[in-house]
C-alpha positions as a LaTeX table, in Angstrom:
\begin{tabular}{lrrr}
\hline
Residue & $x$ (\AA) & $y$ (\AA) & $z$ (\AA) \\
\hline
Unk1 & $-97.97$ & 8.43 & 25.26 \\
Unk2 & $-97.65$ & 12.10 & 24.42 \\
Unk3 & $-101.13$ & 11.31 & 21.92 \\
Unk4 & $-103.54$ & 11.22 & 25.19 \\
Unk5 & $-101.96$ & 14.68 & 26.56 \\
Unk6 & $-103.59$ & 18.37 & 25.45 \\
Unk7 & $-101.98$ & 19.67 & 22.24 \\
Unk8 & $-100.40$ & 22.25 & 24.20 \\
Unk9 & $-99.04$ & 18.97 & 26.06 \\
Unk10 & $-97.62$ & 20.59 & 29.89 \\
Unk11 & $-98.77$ & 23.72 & 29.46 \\
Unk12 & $-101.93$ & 23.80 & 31.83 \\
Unk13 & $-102.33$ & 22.44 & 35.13 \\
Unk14 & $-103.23$ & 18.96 & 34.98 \\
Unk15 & $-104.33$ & 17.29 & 38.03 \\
Unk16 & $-105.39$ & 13.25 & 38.16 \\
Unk17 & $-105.41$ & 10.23 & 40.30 \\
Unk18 & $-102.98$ & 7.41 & 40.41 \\
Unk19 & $-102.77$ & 3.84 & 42.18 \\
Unk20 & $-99.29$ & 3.81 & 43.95 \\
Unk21 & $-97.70$ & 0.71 & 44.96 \\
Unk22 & $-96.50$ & $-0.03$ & 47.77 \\
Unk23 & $-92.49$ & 0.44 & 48.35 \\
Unk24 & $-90.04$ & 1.38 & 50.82 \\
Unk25 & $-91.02$ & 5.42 & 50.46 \\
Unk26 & $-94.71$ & 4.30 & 50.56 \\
Unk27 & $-95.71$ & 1.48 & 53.06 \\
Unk28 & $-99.01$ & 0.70 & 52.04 \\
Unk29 & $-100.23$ & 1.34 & 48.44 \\
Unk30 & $-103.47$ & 3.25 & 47.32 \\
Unk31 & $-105.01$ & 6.14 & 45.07 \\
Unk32 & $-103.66$ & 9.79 & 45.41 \\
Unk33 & $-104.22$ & 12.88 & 43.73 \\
Unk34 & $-101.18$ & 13.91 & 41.59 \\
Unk35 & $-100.30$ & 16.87 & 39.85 \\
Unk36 & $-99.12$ & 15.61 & 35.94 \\
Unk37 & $-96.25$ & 17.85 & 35.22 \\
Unk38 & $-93.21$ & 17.89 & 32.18 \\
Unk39 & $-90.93$ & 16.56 & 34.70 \\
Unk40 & $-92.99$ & 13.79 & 36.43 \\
Unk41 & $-96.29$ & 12.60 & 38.21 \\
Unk42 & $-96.16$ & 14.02 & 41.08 \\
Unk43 & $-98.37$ & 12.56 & 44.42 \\
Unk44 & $-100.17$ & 15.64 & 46.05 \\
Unk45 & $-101.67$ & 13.81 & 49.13 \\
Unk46 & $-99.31$ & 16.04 & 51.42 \\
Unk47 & $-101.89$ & 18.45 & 50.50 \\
Unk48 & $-104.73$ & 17.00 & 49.74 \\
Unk49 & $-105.70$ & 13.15 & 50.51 \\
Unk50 & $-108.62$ & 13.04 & 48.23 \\
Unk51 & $-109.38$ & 15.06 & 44.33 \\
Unk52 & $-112.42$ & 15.65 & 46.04 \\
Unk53 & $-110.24$ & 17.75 & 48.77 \\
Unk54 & $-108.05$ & 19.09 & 46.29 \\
Unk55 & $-110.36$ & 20.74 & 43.97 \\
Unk56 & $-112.13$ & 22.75 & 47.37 \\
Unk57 & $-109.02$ & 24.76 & 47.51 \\
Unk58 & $-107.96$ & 24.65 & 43.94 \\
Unk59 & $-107.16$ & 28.20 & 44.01 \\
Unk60 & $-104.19$ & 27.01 & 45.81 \\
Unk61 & $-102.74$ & 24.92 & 43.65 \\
Unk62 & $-100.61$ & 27.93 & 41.83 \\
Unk63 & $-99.01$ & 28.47 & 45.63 \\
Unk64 & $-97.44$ & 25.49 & 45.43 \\
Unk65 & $-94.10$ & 24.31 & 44.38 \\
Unk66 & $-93.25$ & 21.03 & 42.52 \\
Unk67 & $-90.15$ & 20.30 & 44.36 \\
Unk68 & $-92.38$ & 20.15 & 47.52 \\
Unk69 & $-94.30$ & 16.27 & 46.51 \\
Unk70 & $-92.71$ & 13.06 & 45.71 \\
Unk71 & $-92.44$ & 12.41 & 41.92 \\
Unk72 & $-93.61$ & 8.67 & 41.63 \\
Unk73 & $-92.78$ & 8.51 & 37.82 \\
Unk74 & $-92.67$ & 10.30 & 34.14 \\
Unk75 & $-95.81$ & 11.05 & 32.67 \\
Unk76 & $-94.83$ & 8.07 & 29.91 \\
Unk77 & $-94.11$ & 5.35 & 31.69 \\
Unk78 & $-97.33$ & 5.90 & 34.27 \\
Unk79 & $-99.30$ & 6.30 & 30.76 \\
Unk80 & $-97.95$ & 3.47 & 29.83 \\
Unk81 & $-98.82$ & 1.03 & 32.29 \\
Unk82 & $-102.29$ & 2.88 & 32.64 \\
Unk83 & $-102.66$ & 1.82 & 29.00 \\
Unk84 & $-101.48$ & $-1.59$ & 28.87 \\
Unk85 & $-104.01$ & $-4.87$ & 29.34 \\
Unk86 & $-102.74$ & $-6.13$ & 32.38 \\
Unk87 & $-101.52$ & $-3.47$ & 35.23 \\
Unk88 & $-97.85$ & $-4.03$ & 36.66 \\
Unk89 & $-99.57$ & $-3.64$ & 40.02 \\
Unk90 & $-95.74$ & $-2.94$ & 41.04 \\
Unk91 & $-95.27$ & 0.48 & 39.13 \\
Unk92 & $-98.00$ & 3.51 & 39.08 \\
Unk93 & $-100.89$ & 3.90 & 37.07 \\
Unk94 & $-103.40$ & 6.47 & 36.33 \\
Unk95 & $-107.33$ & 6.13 & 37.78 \\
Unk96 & $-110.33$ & 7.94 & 37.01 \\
Unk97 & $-109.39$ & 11.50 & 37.93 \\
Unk98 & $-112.79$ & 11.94 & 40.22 \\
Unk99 & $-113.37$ & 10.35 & 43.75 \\
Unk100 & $-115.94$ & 11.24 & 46.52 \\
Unk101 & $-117.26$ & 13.55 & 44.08 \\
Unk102 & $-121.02$ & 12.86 & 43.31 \\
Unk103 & $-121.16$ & 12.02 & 39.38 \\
Unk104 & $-123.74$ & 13.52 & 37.95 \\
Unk105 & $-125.10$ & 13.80 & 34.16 \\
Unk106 & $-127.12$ & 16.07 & 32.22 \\
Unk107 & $-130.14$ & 14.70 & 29.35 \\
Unk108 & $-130.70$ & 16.02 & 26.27 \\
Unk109 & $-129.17$ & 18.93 & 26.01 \\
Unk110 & $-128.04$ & 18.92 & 22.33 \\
Unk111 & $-131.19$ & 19.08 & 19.59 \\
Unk112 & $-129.66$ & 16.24 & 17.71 \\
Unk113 & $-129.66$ & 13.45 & 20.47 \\
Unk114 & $-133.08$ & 15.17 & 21.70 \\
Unk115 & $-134.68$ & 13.45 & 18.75 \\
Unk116 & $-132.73$ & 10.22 & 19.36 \\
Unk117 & $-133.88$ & 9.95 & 22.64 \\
Unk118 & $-138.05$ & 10.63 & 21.22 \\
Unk119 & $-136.76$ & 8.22 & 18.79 \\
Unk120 & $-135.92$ & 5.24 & 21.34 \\
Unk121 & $-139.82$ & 6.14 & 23.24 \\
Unk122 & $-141.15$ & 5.96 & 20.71 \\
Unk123 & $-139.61$ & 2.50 & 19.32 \\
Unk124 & $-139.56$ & 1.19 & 22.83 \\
Unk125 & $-136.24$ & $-0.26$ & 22.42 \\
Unk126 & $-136.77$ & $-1.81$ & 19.40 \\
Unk127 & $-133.64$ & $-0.75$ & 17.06 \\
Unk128 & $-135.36$ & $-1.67$ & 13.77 \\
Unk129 & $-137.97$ & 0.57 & 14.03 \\
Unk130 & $-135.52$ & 3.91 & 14.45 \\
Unk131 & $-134.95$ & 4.56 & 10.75 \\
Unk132 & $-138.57$ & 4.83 & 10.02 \\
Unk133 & $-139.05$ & 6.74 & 13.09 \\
Unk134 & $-136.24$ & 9.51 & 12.54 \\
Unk135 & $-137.24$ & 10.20 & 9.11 \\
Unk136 & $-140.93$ & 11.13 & 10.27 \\
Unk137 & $-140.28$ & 12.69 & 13.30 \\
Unk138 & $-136.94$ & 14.94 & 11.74 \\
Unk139 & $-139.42$ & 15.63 & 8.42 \\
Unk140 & $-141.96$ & 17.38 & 11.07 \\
Unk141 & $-140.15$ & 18.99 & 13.65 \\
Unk142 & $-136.20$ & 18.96 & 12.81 \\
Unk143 & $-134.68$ & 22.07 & 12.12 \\
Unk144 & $-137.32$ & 23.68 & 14.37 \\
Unk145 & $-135.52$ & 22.83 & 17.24 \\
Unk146 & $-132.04$ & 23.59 & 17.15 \\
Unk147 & $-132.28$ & 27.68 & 17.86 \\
Unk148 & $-134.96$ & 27.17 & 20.16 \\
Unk149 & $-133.93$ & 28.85 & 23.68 \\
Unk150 & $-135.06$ & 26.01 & 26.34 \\
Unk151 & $-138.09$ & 27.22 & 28.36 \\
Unk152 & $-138.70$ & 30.91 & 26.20 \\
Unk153 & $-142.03$ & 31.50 & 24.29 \\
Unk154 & $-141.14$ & 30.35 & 21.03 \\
Unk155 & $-140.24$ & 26.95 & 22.67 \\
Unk156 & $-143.60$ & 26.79 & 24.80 \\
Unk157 & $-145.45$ & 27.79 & 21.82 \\
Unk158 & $-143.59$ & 24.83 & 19.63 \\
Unk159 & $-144.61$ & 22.67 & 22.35 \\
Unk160 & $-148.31$ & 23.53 & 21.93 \\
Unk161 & $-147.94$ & 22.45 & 18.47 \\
Unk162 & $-146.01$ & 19.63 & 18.83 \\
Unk163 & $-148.65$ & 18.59 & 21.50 \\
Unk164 & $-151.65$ & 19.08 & 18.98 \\
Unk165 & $-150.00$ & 16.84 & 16.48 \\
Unk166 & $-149.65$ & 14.18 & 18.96 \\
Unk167 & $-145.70$ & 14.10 & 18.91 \\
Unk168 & $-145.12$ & 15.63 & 22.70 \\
Unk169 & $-142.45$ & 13.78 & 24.69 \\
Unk170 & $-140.86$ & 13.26 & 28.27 \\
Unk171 & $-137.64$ & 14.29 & 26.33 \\
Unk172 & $-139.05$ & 17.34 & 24.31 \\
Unk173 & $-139.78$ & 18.60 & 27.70 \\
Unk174 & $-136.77$ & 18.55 & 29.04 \\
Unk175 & $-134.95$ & 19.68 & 26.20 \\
Unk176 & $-137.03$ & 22.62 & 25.22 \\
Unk177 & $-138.59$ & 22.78 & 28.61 \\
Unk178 & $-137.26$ & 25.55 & 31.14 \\
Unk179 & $-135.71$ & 22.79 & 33.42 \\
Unk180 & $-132.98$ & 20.66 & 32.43 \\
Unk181 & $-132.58$ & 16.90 & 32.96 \\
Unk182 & $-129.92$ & 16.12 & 35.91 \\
Unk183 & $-129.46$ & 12.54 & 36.91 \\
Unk184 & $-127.05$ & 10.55 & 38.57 \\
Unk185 & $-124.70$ & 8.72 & 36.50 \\
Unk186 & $-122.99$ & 6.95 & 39.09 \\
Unk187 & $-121.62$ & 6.05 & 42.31 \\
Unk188 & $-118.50$ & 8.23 & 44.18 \\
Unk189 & $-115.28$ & 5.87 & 43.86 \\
Unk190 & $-116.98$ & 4.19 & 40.74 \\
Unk191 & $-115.85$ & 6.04 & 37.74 \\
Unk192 & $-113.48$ & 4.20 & 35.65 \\
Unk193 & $-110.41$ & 5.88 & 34.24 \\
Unk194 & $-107.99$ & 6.19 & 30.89 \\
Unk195 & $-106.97$ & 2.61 & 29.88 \\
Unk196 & $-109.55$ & 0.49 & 31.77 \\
Unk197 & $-112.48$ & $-1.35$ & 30.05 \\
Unk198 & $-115.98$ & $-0.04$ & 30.06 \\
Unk199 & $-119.36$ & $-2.01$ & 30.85 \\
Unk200 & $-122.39$ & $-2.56$ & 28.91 \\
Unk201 & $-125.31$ & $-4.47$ & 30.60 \\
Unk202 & $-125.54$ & $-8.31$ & 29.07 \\
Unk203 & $-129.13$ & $-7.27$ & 29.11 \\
Unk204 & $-128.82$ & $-4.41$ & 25.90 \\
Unk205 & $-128.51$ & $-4.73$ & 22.14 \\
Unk206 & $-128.82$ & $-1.40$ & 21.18 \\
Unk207 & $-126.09$ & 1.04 & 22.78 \\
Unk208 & $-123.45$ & 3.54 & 21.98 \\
Unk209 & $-120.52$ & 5.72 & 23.64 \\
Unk210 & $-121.10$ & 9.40 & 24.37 \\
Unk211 & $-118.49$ & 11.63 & 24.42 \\
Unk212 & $-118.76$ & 14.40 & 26.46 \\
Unk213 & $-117.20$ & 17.37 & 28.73 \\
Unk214 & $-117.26$ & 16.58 & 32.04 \\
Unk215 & $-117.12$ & 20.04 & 34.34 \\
Unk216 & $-115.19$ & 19.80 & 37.59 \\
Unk217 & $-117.30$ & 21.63 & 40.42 \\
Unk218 & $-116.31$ & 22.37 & 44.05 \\
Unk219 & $-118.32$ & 22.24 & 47.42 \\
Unk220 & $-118.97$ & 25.64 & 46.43 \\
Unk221 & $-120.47$ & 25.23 & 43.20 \\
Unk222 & $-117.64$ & 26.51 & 41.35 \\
Unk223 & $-116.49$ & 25.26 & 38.12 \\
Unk224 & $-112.62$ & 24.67 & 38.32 \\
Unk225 & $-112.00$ & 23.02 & 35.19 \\
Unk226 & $-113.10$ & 20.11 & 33.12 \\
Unk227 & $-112.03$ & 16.50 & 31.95 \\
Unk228 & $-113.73$ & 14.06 & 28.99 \\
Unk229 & $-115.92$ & 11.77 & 30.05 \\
Unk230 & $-118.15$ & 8.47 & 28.46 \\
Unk231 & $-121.56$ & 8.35 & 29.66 \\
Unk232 & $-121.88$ & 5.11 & 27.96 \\
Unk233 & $-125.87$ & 4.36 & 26.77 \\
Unk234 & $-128.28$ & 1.85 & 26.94 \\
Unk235 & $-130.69$ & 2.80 & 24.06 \\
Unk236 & $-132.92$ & $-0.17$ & 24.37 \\
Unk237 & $-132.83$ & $-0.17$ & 28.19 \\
Unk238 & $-134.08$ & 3.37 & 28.30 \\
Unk239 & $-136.41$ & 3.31 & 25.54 \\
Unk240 & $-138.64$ & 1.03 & 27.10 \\
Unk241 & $-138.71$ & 3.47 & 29.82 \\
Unk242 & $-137.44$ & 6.57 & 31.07 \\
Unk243 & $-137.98$ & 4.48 & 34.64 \\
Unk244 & $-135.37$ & 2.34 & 33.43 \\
Unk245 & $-132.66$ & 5.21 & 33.69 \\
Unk246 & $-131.08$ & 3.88 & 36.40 \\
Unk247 & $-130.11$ & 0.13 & 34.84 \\
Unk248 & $-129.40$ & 2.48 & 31.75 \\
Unk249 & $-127.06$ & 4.53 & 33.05 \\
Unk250 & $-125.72$ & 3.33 & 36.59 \\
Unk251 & $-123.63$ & $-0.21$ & 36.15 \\
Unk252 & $-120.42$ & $-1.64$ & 37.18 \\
Unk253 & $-117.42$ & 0.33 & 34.77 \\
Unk254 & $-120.80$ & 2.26 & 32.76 \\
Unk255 & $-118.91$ & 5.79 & 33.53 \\
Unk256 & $-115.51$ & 6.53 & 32.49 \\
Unk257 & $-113.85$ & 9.89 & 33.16 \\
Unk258 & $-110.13$ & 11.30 & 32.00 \\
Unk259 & $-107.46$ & 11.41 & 31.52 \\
Unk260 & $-106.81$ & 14.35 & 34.22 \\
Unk261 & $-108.81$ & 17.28 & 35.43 \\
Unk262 & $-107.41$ & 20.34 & 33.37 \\
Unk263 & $-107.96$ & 23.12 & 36.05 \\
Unk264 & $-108.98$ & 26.64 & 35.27 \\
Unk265 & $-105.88$ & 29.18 & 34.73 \\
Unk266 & $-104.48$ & 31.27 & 32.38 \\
Unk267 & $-104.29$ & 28.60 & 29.71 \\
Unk268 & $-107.68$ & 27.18 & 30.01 \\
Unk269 & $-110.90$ & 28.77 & 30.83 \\
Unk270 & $-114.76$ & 28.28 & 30.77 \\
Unk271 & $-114.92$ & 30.33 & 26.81 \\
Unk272 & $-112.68$ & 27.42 & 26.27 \\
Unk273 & $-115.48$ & 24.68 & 27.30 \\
Unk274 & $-118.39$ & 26.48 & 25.40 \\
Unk275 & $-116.21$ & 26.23 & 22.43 \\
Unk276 & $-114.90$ & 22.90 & 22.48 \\
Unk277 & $-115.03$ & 20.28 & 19.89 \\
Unk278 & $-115.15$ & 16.67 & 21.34 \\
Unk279 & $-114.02$ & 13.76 & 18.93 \\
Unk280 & $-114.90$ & 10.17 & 18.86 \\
Unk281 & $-113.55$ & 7.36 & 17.48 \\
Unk282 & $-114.75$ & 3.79 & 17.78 \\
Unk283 & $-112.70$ & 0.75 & 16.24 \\
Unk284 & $-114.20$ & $-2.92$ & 15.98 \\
Unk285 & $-111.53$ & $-5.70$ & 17.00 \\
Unk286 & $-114.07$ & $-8.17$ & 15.66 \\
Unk287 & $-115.17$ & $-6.74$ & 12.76 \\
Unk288 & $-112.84$ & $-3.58$ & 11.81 \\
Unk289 & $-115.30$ & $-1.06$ & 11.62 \\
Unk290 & $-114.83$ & 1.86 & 12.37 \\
Unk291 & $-116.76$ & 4.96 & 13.17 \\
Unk292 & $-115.68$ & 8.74 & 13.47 \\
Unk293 & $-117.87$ & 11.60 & 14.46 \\
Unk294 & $-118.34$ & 14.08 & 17.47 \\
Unk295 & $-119.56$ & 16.79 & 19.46 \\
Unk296 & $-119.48$ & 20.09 & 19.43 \\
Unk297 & $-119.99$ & 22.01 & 22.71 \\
Unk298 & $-121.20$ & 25.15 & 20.44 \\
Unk299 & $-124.42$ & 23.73 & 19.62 \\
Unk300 & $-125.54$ & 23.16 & 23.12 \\
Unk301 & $-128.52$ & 24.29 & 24.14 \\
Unk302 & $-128.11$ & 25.31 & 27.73 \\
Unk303 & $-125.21$ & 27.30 & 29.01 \\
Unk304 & $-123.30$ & 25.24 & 30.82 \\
Unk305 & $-123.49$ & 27.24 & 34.12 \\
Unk306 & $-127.26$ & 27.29 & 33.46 \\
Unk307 & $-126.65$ & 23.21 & 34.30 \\
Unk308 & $-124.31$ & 24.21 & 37.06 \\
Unk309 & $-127.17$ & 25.71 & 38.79 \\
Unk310 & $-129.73$ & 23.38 & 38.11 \\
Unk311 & $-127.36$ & 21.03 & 39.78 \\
Unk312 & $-126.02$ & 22.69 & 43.21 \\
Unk313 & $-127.52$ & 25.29 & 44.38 \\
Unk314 & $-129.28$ & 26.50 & 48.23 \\
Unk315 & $-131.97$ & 23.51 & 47.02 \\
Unk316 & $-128.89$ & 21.25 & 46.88 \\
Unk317 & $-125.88$ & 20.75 & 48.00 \\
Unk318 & $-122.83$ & 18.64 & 47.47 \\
Unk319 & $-120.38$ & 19.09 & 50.37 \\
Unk320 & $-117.72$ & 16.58 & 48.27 \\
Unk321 & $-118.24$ & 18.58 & 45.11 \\
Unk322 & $-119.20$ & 16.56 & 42.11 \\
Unk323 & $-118.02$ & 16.16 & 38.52 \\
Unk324 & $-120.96$ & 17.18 & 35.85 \\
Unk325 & $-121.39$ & 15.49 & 32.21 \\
Unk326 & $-122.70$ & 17.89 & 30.08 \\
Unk327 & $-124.49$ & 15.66 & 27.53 \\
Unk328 & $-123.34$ & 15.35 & 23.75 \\
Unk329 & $-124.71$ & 16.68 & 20.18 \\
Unk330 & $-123.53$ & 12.81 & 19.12 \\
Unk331 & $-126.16$ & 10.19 & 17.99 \\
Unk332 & $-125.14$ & 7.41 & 16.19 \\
Unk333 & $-127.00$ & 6.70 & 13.06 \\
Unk334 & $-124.60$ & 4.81 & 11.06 \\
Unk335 & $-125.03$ & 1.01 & 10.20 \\
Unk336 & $-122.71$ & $-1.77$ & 11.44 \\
Unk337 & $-124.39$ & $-4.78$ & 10.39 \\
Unk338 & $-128.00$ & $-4.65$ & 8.89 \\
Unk339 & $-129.05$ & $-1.84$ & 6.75 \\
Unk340 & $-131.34$ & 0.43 & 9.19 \\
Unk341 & $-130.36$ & $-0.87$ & 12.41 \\
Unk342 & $-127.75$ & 1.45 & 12.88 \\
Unk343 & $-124.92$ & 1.29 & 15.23 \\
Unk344 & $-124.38$ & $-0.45$ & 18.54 \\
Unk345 & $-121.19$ & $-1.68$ & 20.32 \\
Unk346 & $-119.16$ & $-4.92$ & 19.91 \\
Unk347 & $-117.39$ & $-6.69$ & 22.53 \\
Unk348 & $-113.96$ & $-5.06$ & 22.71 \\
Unk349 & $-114.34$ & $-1.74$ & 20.89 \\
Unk350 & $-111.90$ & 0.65 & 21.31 \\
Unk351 & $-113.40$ & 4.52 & 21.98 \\
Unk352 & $-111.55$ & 6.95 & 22.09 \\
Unk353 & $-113.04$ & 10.52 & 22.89 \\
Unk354 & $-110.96$ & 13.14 & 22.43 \\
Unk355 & $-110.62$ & 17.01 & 22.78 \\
Unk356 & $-107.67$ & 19.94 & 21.97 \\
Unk357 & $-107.27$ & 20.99 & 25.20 \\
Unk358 & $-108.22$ & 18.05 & 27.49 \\
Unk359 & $-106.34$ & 15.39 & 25.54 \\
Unk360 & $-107.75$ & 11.91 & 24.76 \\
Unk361 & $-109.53$ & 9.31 & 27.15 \\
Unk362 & $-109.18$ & 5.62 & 25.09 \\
Unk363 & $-111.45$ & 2.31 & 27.07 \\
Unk364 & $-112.61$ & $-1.02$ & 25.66 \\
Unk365 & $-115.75$ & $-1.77$ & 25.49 \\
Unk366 & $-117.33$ & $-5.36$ & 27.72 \\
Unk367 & $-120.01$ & $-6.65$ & 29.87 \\
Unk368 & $-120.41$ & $-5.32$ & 33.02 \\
Unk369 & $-120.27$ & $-8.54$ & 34.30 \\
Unk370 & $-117.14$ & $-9.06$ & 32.74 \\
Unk371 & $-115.25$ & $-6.04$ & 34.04 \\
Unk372 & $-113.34$ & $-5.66$ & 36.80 \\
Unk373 & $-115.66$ & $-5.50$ & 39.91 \\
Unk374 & $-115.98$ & $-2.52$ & 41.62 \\
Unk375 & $-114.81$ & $-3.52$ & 45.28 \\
Unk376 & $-113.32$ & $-0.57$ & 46.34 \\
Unk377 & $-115.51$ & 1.85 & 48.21 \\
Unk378 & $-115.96$ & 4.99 & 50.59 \\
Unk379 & $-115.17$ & 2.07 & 53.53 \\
Unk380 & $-112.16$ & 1.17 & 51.65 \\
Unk381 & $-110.58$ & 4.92 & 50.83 \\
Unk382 & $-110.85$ & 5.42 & 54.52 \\
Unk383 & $-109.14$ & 2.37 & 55.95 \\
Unk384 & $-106.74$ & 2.71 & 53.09 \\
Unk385 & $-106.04$ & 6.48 & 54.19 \\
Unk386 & $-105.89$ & 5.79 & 57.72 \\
Unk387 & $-103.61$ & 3.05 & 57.31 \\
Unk388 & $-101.08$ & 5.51 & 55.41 \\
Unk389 & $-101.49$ & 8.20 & 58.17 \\
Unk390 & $-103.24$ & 10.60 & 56.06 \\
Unk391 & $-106.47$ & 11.18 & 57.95 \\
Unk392 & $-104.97$ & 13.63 & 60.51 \\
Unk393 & $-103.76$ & 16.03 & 57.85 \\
Unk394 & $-105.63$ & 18.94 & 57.25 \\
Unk395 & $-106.90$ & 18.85 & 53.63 \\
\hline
\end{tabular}
């Protein structure tokens, strides 16, 4: 289980969310922050009842003892039972790290998968036609893009041209553009975790896995660390439409976030975000293919406190914080079945995303419809907290 921590392994300050069952110490089960340390799993609801919570007074966190919260397990055998098929509903395991938190998600902010996404408008879905497409569209405008400072001249003057030879796009302008694309990739409480299964919609043929950093930001729209996140893609469902976002991005198990939250200290900072390489790693159970490639958070094109701001700010606010995907330099190009098609997912993939100091977050890949349901809501959290007497704590 070791594989899915950071390479320095206990060394920063991991924070996550676990299910724990119910048992003589703990009445009625439910999710809890917990603090993942060398010596156990520790449940932090004593001080804070939701992540959400926790992360508005990180700064705390290096106040506070271990000895002081209930240690509901070793980091392996929580891991474990995170990782296996079928939960034993009777021992802990780990959920998406994020919970009231808004989940938001930032387009096209890599060159690279700004020429996918022109690629899918201008195939309108159609999968066959992207190899024809990418070849014409890289030939004219490729390398022109990738030093381009979003919204300076050079990049208004490109878009003149590009505009003149009738190749100007919805996702040129937000990538070279001065403001960047923010959406909402899904619902607070929805985010799936390490271990659980992720959904495609039965609807799409052409999709992929993006692997990306996913920044941890506080009611006061500061960045307290980060986590690895999959803001799994419709490419078809979008590329009909940029309307279509929505049923793109935003479907039962689409979003999965972990393993843990690695806060901001000593060991970790933002220099170390800006820097940091993302892997991927898809395996086919039906067919044993297998792709590798990745992202590389050096080649961005926006600062990522640039899409801090352009996120919360006085124009908006998010009194529950919210957990921000970056976006990803990775496009898949590479075939899987017919020659040109290129890649798209398989029932029961395996993708694993990875990163040095955030560790690795593994899913299988289904239907939406096929996943686990998403039945546990804002309602739920706060009859579940209630019911364990944590509402009238101050967190």
């Amino acid at each position: 289980m070791q594989k899915f921590l950071p390479s320095d392994g206990f060394n920063g300050t991991l924070l996550g969310r676990a299910w724990i069952p119910q048992s003589e110490a703990n009445p009625v089960a439910g999710p809890s922050p917990v603090w993942v340390t060398e010596n156990g799993v520790l449940d932090l609801s004593n001080f804070a009842v939701t992540t959400s919570a926790l992360l508005n007074k990180a700064e705390l966190m290096s106040a506070i003892q271990a000895s002081d919260f209930p240690n509901i397990g070793s980091f392996d055998n929580v891991m474990s039972n995170t990782m296996a098929l079928k939960h034993n509903r009777s021992t802990p395991y780990f959920l998406s790290p994020f919970d009231l938190q808004a989940i938001k998600a930032c387009g096209v902010t890599f060159a690279a998968s700004m020429i996918e996404r022109v690629i899918e408008e201008r195939a309108a879905g159609d999968l066959s036609l992207a190899a024809e497409l990418r070849a014409d569209i890289a030939a004219k405008v490729g390398e022109n893009l990738s030093k381009l400072e979003p919204g300076s001249a050079q990049a208004e003057e490109l878009k003149h041209l590009l505009k003149s030879q009738g190749l100007w796009s919805q996702y040129l302008e937000v990538g070279i553009g001065p403001d960047a694309e923010v959406f909402t990739k899904a619902q607070p409480l929805s985010t799936v975790g390490p271990g659980a299964e992720v959904g495609l919609h039965p609807i799409s043929n052409w999709n992929n896995p993006e692997p990306e950093i996913v920044l941890a930001v506080n009611c006061h729209a500061k960045v307290v660390g980060a986590s690895l996140g999959n803001d799994v893609n419709l490419r078809d469902i979008e590329g009909r439409s940029a309307l279509l976002l929505g049923k793109a991005k935003d479907n039962n198990a689409s979003c999965a976030i972990g393993p843990f939250i690695r806060l901001f200290d000593d060991t970790f900072n933002l220099n170390d975000v800006r820097k940091a390489e993302v892997s991927l790693v898809v395996e086919g159970v039906e067919d044993q293919f297998e792709l590798r490639d990745g992202s590389s958070m050096r080649e961005i094109s926006r600062d990522v406190l640039d899409l801090v701001s352009q996120t919360i700010s006085p124009n908006h606010q998010y009194p529950d914080g919210l957990a921000l995907f970056t976006g990803t330099l990775f496009a898949p190009t590479k075939d899987r079945d017919e020659a040109g098609n290129g890649f798209t997912h398989k029932q029961g993939d395996i993708v694993t995303i990875a990163s040095d100091k955030l560790g690795s977050l593994q899913n299988r890949v289904t239907r939406s419809n096929l996943a686990p349901p998403w039945e546990f809501g804002i309602t739920a959290l706060m009859q579940n907290l209630a019911q364990r007497n944590l509402l009238n704590k101050e967190n």
